[in-house]
C-alpha positions as CSV (number, residue, x, y, z in Angstrom):
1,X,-10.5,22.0,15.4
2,X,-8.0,20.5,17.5
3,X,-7.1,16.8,17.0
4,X,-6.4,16.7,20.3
5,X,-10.3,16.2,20.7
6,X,-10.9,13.6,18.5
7,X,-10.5,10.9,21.3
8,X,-7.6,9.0,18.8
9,X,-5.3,6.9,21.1
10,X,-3.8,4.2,18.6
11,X,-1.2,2.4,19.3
12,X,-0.1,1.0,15.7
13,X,-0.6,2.7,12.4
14,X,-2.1,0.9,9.4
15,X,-0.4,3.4,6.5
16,X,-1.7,3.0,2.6
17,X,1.3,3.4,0.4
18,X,-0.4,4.9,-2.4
19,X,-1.3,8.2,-2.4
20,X,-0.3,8.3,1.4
21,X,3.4,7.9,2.1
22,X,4.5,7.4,-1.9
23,X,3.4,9.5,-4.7
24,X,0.5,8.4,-6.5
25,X,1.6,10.4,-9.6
26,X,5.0,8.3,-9.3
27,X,3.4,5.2,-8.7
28,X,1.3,5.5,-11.8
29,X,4.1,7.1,-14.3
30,X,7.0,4.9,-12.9
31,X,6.0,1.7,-11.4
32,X,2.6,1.1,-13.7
33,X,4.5,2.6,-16.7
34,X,7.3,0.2,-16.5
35,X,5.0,-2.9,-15.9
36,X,3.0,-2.4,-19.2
37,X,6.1,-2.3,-21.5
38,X,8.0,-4.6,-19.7
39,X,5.1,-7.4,-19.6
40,X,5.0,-9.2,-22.9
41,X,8.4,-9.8,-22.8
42,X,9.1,-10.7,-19.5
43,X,5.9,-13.5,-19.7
44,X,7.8,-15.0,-22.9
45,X,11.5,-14.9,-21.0
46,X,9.8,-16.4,-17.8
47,X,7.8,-18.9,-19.3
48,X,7.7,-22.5,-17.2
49,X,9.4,-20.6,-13.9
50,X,6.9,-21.8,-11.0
51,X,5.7,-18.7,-9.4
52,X,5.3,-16.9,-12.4
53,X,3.0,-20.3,-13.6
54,X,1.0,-19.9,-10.0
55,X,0.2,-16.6,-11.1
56,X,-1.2,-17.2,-14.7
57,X,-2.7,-20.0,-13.5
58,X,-5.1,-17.9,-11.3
59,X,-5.2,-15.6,-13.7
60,X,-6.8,-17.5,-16.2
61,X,-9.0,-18.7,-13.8
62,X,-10.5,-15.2,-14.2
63,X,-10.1,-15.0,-17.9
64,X,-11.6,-16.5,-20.8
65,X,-10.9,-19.7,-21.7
66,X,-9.2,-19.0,-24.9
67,X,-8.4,-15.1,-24.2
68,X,-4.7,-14.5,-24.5
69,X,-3.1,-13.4,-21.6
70,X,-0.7,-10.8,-22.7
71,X,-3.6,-8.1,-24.2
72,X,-5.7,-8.9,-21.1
73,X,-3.2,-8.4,-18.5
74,X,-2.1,-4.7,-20.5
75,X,-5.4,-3.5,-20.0
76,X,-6.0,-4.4,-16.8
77,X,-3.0,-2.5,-15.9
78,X,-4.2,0.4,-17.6
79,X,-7.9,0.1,-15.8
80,X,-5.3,-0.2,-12.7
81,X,-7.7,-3.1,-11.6
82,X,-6.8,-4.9,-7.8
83,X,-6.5,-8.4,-9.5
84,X,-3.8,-10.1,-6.5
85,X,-2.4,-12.7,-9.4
86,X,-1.5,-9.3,-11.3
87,X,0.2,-7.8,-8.0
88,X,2.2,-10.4,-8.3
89,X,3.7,-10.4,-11.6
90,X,4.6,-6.9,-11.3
91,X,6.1,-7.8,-8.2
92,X,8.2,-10.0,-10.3
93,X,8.9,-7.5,-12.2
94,X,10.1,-5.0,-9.6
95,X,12.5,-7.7,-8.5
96,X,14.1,-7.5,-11.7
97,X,14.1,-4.0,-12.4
98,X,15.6,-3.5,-8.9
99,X,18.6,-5.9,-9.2
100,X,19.2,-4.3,-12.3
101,X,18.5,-0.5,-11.1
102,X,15.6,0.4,-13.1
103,X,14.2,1.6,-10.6
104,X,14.0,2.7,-7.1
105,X,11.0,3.2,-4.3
106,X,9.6,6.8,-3.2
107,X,8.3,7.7,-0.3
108,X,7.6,11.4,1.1
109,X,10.2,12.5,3.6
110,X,7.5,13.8,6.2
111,X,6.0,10.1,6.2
112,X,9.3,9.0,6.5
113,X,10.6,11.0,9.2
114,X,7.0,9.8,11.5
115,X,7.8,6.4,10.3
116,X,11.1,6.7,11.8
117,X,9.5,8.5,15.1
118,X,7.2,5.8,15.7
119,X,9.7,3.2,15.4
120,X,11.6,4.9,18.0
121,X,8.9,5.4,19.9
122,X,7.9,1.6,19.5
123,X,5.0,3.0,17.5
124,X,3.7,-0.9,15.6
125,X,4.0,-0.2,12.0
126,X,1.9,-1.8,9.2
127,X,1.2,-1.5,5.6
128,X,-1.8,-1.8,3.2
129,X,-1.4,-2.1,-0.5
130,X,-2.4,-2.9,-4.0
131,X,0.7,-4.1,-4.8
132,X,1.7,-7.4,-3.6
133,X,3.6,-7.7,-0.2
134,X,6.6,-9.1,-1.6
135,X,6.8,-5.6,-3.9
136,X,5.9,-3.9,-1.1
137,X,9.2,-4.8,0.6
138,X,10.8,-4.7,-2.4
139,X,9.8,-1.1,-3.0
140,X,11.1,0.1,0.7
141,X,14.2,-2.0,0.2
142,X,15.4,-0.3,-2.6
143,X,14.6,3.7,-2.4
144,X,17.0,6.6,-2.4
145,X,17.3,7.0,1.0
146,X,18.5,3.6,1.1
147,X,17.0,0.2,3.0
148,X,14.1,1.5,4.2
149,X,12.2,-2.2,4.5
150,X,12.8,-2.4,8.3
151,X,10.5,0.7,8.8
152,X,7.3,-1.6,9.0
153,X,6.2,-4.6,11.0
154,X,4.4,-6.3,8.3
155,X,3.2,-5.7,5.0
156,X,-0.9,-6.3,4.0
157,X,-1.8,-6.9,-0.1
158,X,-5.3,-8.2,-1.7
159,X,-4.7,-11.8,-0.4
160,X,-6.3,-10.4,3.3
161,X,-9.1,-8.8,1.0
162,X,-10.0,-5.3,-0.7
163,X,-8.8,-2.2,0.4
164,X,-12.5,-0.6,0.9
165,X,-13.9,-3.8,2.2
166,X,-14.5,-3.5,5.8
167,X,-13.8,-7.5,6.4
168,X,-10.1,-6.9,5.3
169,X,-8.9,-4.3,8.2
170,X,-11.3,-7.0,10.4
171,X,-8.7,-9.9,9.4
172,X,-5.8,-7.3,9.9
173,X,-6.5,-6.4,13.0
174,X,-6.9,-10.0,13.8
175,X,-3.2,-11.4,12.3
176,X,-2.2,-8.9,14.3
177,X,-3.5,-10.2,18.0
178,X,-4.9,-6.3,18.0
179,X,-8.5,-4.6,18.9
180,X,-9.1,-2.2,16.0
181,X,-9.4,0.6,18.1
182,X,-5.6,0.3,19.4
183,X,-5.4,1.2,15.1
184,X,-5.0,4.1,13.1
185,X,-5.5,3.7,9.4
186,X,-4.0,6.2,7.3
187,X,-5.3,6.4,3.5
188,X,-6.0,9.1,0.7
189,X,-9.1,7.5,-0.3
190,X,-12.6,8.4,1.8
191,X,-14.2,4.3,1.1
192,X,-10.7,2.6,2.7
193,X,-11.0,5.1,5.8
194,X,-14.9,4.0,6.2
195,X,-14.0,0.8,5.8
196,X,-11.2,0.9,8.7
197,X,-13.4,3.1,10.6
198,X,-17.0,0.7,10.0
199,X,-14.9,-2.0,12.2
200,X,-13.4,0.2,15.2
201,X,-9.8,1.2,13.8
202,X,-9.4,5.5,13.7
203,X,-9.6,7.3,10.5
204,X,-6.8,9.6,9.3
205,X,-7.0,10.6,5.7
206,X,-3.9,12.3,4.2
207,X,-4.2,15.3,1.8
208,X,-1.7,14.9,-1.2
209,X,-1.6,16.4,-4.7
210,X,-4.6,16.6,-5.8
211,X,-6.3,15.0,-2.8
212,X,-10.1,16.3,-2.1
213,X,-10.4,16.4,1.5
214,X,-13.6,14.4,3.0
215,X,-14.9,16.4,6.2
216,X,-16.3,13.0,7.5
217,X,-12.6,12.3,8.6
218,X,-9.8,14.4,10.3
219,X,-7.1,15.1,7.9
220,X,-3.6,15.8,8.0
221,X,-1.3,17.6,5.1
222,X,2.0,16.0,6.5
223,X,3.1,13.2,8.9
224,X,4.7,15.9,11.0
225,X,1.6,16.9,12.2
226,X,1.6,13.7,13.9
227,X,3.4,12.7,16.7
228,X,4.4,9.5,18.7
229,X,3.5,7.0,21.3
230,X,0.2,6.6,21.4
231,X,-0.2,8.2,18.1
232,X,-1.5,11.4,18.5
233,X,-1.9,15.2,16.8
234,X,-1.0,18.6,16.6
235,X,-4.0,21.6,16.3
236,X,-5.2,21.0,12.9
């Protein structure tokens, strides 16, 4: 089927950085790998520093009253549970192993080269992650291809609300003086793009890896299938 048909006129894209534009795979052996055997140590040579205090703070908000923190926080990183107090320790985290370079950012070069279309184009760029938006621009800032941070408008974590809850991409499109339908939401994962789509935004899910494609949405295998102002697609 052509995509041409499917009536899509956005004028902003709403990209998911996992499993979208950045590996999952890399996200989950680099990025989540480093966090768990960095984080006992980096709580103890932290300790008393005020944002990393915030953070524990509302995370034993959700804990047990007497459950150490350490143990808890591990295996909620290995559940790979949304908790936005955890976001941000890892985003402390990142900022450390990136001055020090630990590590670096990945993102595909096909979502790349439509991110750098669009800008061009004057394409609005957004993204939606997990992580926290401070690693988010953290993550862009420091990737091989260099400073890649200025690619997006403004970056959306957990504090706006869950990924697959259809009242976050409702407060999106609201921060961003937008109706949803001038938005296209790009994700891996089927419950974010009915989310996005239950609220007016369009629905573009991208096949990666091992990515099962969900016929209730029009796919793409590569950015380069789509094209620039007002975002639009090639045959299918």
């Amino acid at each position: 089927m052509s995509l041409f048909t499917a009536g899509i006129d956005a004028r902003a894209a709403l990209v998911n950085i996992e499993g979208a534009i950045s590996s999952r795979s890399f996200l989950l052996s680099t990025v989540t790998w480093y966090a768990r055997q960095r984080l006992p140590d980096f709580l103890v040579q932290h300790a008393g520093e005020p944002a990393l205090e915030h953070a524990l703070a509302r995370l034993r908000g959700l804990a047990g009253a007497d459950e150490p923190l350490a143990p808890l926080l591990l295996r909620w990183l290995d559940e790979g549970r949304d908790v936005a107090a955890l976001q941000d320790i890892q985003g402390f985290m990142w900022d450390e192993a990136c001055g020090d370079g630990a590590l670096q950012g990945h993102i595909y070069p096909d979502a790349l080269g439509a991110l750098r279309r669009w800008r061009a184009a004057g394409v609005r760029r957004y993204a939606f992650a997990s992580g926290s938006a401070h690693w988010q621009a953290q993550f862009f800032r420091h990737c091989p291809e260099g400073d890649l941070s200025g690619l997006f408008g403004r970056h959306f974590d957990l504090a706006v609300g869950s990924k697959s809850a259809a009242a976050s991409y409702r407060a999106i499109a609201a921060s961003l003086d937008l109706p949803p339908h001038d938005i296209c939401c790009f994700s891996d994962t089927p419950r974010e793009l009915l989310a996005a789509r239950s609220v007016g935004m369009s629905a573009v899910q991208v096949i990666r890896d091992a990515t099962i494609p969900d016929e209730r949405f029009l796919h793409i295998r590569s950015f380069d299938e789509v094209a620039s102002l007002p975002i639009r697609y090639a045959a299918e």
